[in-house]
N, C-alpha and C positions, 0 to 999 in steps of 0.2 A: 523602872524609869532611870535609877541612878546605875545599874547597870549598862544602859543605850546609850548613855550619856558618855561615861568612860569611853565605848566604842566610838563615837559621834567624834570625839575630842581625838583618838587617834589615828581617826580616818583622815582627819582634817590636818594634822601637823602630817600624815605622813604624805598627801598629798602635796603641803606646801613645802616638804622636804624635797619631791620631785623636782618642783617650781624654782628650790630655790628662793624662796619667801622667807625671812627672815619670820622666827618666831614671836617676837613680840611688838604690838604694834608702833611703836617708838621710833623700834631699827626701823619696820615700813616706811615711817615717816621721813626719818633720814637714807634711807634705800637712794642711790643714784639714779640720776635721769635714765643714766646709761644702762646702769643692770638693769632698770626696768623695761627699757629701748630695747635690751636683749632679750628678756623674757620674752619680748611680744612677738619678734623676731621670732625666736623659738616656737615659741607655743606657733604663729601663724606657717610655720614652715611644718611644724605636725597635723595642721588642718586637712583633709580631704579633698583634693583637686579633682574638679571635672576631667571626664578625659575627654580626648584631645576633638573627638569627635564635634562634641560640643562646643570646647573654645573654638575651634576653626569654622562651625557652621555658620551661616548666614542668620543672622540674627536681627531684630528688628529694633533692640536696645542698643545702645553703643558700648563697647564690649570695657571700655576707659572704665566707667562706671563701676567695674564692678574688681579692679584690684584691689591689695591689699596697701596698706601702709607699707612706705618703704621705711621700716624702722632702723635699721642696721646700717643704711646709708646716713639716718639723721645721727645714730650713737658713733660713726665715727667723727664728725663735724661739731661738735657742742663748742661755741661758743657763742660772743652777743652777738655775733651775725646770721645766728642760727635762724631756718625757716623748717616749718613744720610741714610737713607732706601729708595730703589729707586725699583721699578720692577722689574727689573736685578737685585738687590743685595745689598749688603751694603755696605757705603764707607765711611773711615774716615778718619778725618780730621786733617791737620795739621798745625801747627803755622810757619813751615817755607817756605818760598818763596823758592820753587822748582822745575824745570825742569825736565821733565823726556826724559833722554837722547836719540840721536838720533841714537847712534849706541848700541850695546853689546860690553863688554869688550874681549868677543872672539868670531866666529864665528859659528854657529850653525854646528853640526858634520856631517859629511855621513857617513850612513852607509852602510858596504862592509863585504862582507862576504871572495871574494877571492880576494888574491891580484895580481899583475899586469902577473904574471907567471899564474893564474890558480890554484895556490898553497890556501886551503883552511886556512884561518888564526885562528890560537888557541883561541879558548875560545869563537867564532863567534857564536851566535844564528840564527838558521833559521829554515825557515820553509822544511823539507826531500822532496826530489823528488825520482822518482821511476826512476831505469833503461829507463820503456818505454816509460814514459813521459819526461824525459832529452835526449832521443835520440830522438823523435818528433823533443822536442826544439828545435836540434842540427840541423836536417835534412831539418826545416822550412827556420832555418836562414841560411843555406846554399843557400836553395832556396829560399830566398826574394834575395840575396848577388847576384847570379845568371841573376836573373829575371833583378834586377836592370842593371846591366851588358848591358846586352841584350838588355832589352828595350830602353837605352839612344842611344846607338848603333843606335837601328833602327830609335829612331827621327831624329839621324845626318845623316841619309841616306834618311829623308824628306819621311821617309812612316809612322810616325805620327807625330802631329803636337806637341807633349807638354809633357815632362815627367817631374817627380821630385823622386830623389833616397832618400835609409835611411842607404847610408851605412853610419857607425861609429853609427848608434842608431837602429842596430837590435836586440841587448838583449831587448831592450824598448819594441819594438813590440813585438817580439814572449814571452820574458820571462811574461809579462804583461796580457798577452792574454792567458795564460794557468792558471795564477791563476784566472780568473773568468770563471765564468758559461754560458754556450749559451741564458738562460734566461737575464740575462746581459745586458741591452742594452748599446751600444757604439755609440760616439757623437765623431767621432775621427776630427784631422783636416785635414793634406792632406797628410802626414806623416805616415800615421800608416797601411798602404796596408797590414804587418805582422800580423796584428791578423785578419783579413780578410784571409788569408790563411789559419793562425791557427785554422779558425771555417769551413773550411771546401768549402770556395770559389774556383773554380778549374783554372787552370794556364788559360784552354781556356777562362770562363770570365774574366778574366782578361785584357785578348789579344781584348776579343771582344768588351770589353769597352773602352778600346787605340786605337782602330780602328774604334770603332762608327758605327760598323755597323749595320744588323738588330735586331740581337740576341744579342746585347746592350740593359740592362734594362732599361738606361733612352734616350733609341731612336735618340744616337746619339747629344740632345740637351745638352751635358753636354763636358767639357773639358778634356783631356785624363787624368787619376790616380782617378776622381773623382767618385770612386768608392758609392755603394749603394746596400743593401742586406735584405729585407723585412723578406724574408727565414732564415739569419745568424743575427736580429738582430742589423743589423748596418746601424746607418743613413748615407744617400746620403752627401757625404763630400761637401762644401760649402765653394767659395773663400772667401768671406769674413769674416775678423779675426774673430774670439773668438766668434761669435754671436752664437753658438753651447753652450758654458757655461749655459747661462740662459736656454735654450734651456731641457739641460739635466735636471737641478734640478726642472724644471717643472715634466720630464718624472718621477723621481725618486718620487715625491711628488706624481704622481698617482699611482706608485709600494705603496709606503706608506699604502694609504687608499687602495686599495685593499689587502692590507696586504700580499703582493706577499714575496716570497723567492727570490727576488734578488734585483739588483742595478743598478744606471747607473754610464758610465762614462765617462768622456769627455776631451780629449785630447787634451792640445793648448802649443805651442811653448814659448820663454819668451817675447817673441815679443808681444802674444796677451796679456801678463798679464797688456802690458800699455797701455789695452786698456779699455775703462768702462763697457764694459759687464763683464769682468774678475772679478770688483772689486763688482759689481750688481749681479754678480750671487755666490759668495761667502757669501752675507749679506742676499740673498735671501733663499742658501740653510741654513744656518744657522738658521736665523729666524723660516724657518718651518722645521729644523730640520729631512731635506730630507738625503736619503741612497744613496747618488752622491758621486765618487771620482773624485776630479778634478786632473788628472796628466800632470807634467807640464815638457815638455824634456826642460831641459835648455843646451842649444849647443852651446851658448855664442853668438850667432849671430840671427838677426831679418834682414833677407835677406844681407846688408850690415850695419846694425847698430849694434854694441858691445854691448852688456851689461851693459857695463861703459858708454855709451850714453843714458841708459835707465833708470835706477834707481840709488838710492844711497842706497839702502836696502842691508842686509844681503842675496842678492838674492833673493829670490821667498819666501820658507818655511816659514819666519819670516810672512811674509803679513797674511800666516794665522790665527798666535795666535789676531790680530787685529779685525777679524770678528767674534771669537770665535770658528774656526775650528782649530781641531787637524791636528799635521800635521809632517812632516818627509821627512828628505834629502835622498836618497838612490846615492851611483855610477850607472848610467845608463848603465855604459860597465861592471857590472858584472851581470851576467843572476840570479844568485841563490839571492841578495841583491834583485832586481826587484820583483822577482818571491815572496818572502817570501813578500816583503813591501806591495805589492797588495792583494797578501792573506790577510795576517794581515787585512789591510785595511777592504776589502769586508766584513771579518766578525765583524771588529766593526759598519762599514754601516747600516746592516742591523739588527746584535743585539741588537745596541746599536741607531737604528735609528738617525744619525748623519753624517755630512757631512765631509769627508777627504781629505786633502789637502798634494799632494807626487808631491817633487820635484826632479826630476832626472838630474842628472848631467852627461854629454855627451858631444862632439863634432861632428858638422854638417863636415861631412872629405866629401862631395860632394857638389857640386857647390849648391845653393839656389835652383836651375831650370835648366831646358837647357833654359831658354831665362837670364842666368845668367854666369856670371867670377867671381868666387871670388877670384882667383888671384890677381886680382886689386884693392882691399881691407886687404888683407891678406896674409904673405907670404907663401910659396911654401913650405918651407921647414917645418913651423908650419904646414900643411896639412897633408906633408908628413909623420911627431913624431907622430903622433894619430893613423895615418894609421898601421904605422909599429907597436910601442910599447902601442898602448893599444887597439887593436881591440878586440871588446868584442866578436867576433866570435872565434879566436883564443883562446882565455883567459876560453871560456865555454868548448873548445874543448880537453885542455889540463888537465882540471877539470875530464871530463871525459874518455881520457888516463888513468889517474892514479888510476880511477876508473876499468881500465881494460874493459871498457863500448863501447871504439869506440879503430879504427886502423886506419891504414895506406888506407887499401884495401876499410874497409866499407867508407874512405873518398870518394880514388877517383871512388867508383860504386855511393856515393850520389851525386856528383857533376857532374858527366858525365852523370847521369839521370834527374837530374833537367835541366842539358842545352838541354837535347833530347826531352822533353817534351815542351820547351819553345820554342825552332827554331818551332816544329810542331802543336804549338799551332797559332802562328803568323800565318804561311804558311796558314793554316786553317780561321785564321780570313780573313786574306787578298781574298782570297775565295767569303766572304759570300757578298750580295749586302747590298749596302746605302739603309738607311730608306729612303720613298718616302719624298716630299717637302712638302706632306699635313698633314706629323706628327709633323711639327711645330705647328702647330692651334689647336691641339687637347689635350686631357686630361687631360684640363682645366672647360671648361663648357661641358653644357651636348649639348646644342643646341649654337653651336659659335655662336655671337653677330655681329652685321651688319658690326660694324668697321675690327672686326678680318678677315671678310671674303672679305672685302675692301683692307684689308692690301695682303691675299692671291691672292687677282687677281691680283694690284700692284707686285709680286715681282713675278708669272709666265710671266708676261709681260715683265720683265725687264730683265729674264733670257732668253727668247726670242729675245729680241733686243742687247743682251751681251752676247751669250750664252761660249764665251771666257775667261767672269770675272768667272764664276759659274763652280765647280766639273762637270765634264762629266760623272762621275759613281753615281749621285744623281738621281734617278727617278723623274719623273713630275707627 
């Protein structure tokens, strides 16, 4: 040992004699900025360079990324106006001991296009809707506003088990979902059933997915709203928070390198931003500089936690200037603000290859869930101010009155069409049979595994011996 040792120790000074390292750690300490600025220099100039093939290839990283330290430009410059050169960029330096504060001296603005009447506000920049495309808008969220209606309805009458509504955030959904493209993929959370309509999903899937039954794409193993659309684009919605964020800027990184015409987008509540995929998949899409918009309904509530229980941030927006993503507040109850922020968006995504960060400002005016009160967290009559004076259905609708675009009549034939479509969609699902018991086990492997089919004999057995606990309209 005390022989390796001697060798250990010689190997080590005759390396740092190469270096140029000063032998005792003292001189280190006092070692020059500069000799060591040199060193680096050095040592990075004897590093192994790609060749050329690969710096010059087309790459899907940005190639800034990956130089080195210009050290030998900083050792000839040393003095107090010295700036340090890092891979990211350049930073200089300063002589006074300072904090960089924790708030802004004002808060980051929202932008709105109309104000709380519908009334378009002077000098408003946005992006022009067409006649037919603002009366879709209009006729969607009528019929999400509807749908929603109904369908809670029928959980509280126990013919399905589980809803969750988006009234007070249906300019989010519809207005959002018109500025992007069916190539577009969506990563929504559990919230966003409006641009699922918007792309063309019909009321009866809808009903047959709340109902689970056989003409349910995902065969009934899924919980009611948890919508899914291979044909429109839109991933299968997933209880658990935010995991959907990473999720998208993976999707958007493969639009990237195939050099596709479009983007993803992924939709999470404020609730999911405190959670760490949120803050993972904003450093992720940054870093590779993916075409993801992350949009963030801020409703002021995370089922029963405030906002004020969540962060101490300028809300959401701010978080992005942090990871290096652009970013923007819009009012989530005005449809025409929505509709323009997401355009915008989509086209700096994808021209500008870059990740965008749009936070909308809302209120959840419907309970969390039917397995929810928010009453009992919040008061009643707060529920009720949003309902009445800033419903964004109302506020799009009065936009276009004035527009001369919609009436009286075209209201109530929208609305008494949506509700006739939807009674006879339900009626319909209610109809069709349960998936049988043996499409639990399936569409997983190709040849089930011994355990899976261990577990299937287990639970016809047991519905056998309990056929009481278990649906009586489930096939065996």
């Amino acid at each position: 040992m005390h022989q390796w040792m001697r060798k250990s120790g010689t190997i080590v000074n005759h390396f740092k004699s190469l270096l140029l390292v000063p032998n005792n750690l003292s001189s280190w300490r006092s070692y020059s900025f500069v000799k060591r600025s040199q060193f680096a220099a050095s040592f990075a100039h004897n590093l192994p360079v790609a060749d050329g093939d690969f710096i010059n290839s087309s790459t899907h990283f940005c190639p800034r990324r990956f130089e080195s330290v210009k050290s030998e430009k900083m050792a000839n410059n040393v003095d107090d106006n010295q700036a340090l050169e890092l891979p990211e960029g350049k930073v200089k330096f300063t002589p006074k001991l300072r904090f960089i504060s924790e708030t802004a001296d004002e808060r980051e603005c929202c932008y709105r296009v109309l104000d709380e009447t519908g009334n378009q506000i002077s000098s408003s920049n946005y992006v022009e809707v067409s006649k037919e495309v603002a009366i879709k808008m209009y006729t969607d969220m009528v019929t999400l506003q509807t749908m929603d209606t109904i369908f809670y309805e029928a959980q509280r009458q126990g013919r399905i088990s589980f809803y969750v509504t988006a009234v007070g955030e249906e300019a989010i959904n519809i207005a959002s979902a018109a500025a992007l493209k069916i190539d577009d993929i969506v990563f929504p959370q559990y919230r966003e059933a409006g641009v699922l309509l918007w792309r063309g999903f019909t009321i009866q899937e809808f009903a047959n997915q709340c109902f689970s039954n056989k003409a349910d794409y995902g065969k009934g193993r899924q919980m009611p709203i948890h919508y899914g659309s291979n044909k429109h684009n839109y991933v299968t919605v997933a209880s658990t928070v935010a995991t959907q964020l990473p999720q998208a800027v993976g999707a958007a990184y493969s639009l990237k390198m195939e050099k596709q015409d479009a983007c993803a987008i992924a939709y999470v509540g404020d609730g999911g931003t405190s959670e760490g995929d949120f803050h993972a998949a904003l450093n992720f899409a940054a870093v590779t500089e993916a075409p993801v918009i992350f949009f963030c309904r801020n409703n002021g509530w995370a089922i029963s936690t405030p906002t004020s229980d969540q962060f101490r941030s300028d809300g959401v927006v701010v978080k992005g200037r942090a990871y290096g993503v652009r970013s923007i507040r819009v009012d989530g109850n005005d449809a025409l603000a929505v509709y323009s922020a997401v355009h915008a968006a989509r086209d700096m995504a994808i021209r500008e290859q870059r990740p965008i960060l749009i936070e909308a400002l809302t209120y959840r005016v419907g309970h969390h869930s039917t397995s929810d009160d928010s009453t009992k967290y919040r008061p009643v009559e707060e529920i009720e101010w949003w309902k009445m004076e800033r419903d964004p259905v109302t506020r799009f609708r009065n936009w276009m009155e004035n527009n001369s675009w919609w009436s009286d009549k075209a209201e109530l034939e929208a609305r008494s069409s949506a509700r006739k479509q939807i009674l006879h969609a339900i009626q319909e699902a209610e109809k069709v049979d349960k998936p049988p018991v043996a499409d639990i086990f399936t569409d997983v492997y190709d040849s089930p595994p011994s355990h899976l089919c261990e577990q299937e004999k287990l639970l016809r057995e047991a519905i056998k011996r309990h056929p009481e606990d278990y649906p009586s309209d489930v096939p065996l």
